[in-house]
N, C-alpha and C positions, 0 to 999 in steps of 0.2 A: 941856756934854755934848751929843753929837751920839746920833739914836734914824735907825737904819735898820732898812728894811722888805724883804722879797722875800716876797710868797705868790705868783708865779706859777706854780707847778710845786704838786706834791701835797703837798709838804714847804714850809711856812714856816718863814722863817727871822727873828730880830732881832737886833739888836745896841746895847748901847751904848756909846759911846768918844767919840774925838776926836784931837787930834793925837801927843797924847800916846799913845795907844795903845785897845785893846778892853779896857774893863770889864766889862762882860757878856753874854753871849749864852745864848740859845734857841731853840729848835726846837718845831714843831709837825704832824706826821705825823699824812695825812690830808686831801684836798680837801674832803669835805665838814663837816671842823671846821675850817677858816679861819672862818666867821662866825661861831661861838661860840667860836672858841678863844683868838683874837686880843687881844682888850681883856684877859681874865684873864693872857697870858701875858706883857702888857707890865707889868700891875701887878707878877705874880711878879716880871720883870727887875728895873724901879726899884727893889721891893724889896730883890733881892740887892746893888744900888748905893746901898742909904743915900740911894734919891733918889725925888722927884716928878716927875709932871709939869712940873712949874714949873721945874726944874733943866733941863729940853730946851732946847738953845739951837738948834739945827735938827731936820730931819728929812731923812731922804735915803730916796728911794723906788725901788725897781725898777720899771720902770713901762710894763713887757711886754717883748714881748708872750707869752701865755700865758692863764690861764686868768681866765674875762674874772669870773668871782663871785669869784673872789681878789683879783683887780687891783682892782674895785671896794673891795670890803671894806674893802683897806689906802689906797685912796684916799680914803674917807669919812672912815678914823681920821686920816688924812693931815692932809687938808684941817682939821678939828675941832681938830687941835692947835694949827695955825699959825693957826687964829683965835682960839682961844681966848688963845691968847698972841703974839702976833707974832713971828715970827720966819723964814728962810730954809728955802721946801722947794727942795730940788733932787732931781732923776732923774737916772737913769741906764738904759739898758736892762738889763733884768735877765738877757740872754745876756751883756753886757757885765763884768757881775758873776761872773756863772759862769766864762767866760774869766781874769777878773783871780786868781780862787781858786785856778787853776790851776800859781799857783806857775811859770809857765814861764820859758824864761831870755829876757834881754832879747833881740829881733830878730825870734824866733819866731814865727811866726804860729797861732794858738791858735781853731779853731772852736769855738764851744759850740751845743749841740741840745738841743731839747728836742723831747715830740712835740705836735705840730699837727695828730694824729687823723688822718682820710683817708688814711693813708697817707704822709703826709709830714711833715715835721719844720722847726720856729722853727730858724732860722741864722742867726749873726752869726759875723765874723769879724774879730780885732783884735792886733797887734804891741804892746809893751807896752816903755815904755822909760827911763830916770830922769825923771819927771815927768811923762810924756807917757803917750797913747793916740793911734795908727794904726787907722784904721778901713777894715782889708781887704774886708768884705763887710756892708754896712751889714742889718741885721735882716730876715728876707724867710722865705717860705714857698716849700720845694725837696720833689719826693721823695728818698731819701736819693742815690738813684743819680746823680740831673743835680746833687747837691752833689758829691758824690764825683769827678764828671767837670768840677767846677766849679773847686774848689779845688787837685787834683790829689792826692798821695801827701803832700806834705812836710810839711802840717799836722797838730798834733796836736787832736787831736778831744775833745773833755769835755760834760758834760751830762748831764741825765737819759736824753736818747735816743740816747746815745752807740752801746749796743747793738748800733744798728738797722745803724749803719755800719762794722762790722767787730766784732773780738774785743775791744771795749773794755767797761772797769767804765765804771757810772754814775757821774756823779758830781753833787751836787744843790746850790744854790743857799748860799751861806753872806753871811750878810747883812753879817760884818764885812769882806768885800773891798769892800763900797760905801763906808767906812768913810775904806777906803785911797784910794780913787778922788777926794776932795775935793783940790781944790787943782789939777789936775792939770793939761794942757793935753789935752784931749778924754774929760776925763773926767764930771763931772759937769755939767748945767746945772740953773740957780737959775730956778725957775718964777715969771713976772712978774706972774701972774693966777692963783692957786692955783683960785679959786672958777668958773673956766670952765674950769680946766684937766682932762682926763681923759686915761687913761693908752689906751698904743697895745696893742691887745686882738691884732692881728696879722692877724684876718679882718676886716676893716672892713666888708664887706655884709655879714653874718651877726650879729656883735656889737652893730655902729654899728642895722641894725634891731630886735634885740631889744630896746636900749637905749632906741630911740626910742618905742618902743611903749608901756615902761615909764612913762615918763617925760614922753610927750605934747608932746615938741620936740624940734629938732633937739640932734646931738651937737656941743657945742661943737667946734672947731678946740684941738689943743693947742699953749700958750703958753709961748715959754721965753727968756730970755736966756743966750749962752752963758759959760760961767764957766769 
């Protein structure tokens, strides 16, 4: 049984499953209860799955960019499983997640947003196809307007900060589309160094120094093989 993560956005999301399909999932509403909220709501999950910890055979992470006390959070619990028990983390971006959720048909090119504060808004852009991910606009920080002018009219737009860029509903993170993303050709990658590895926060001078500060060394580089 496979355990995924997404807290980047205000709403965390989990899930557990596998190939076989989604066993259970949860939600967590609220930025500042991701660090309290997190370890109690994976216990609930296992719970409603008749499972332990121990029954995790991976872990799949969203792993930004977004909000950088989420990202961390779910990387500590991250990191803490897969040593404690060995076994396979893999990432994904977590717009890449949002995008996949989005149910679109294959070909389509599917933005998801979230907001990036200042005025501007996390963008990823990706086609979706039997097995596969197309990566149209790799992860990046736009104001909504030079997205708008970027990608042009024919994409459909999802996210939390969907909003911002026309008359669209939000739509927020759902942790069993990382679920579906295993296996895939540009969907998931298998982190080769979990214990150096850190997720991409999206501002890398802003996050990467408060990190550093924290922390008293540099931010590791993140490590991955592709799967």
């Amino acid at each position: 049984m496979w355990l995924a993560l997404d807290t980047a956005t205000d709403r965390a999301s989990l899930a557990l499953g596998g190939p076989a399909g989604l066993v259970a999932e949860g939600e967590i509403v609220g930025a500042r209860r991701h660090a309290a909220g997190l370890l109690p709501a994976l216990d609930r999950l296992l719970r409603e799955a008749h499972a332990t910890a121990m029954d995790l055979e991976a872990v799949i992470l969203a792993d930004g960019p977004g909000s950088f006390t989420g990202l961390r959070v779910a990387a500590t619990v991250a990191k803490a499983l897969v040593r404690a028990r060995p076994m396979p983390l893999w990432v994904a971006p977590s717009l890449l997640g949002v995008a996949r959720g989005a149910g679109a048909p294959d070909g389509q090119l599917v933005v998801a947003v979230s907001d990036a504060l200042r005025g501007e808004v996390f963008a990823g852009g990706w086609r979706f196809g039997p097995g596969r991910v197309e990566c149209v606009l790799a992860p990046t920080v736009l104001t909504p307007q030079a997205l708008r002018a970027r990608i042009g009219g024919e994409a459909r737009i999802v996210g939390s900060a969907a909003p911002l860029l026309g008359d669209v509903q939000p739509s927020w993170p759902q942790a069993r589309a990382l679920l579906s993303l295993v296996g895939w050709h540009g969907g998931v990658r298998r982190i080769a160094a979990p214990a150096a590895w850190e997720p991409d926060y999206g501002r890398p001078a802003e996050a990467q120094a408060k990190w550093e500060r924290e922390h008293g060394r540099p931010l590791a580089v993140p490590a991955g093989d592709a799967r």
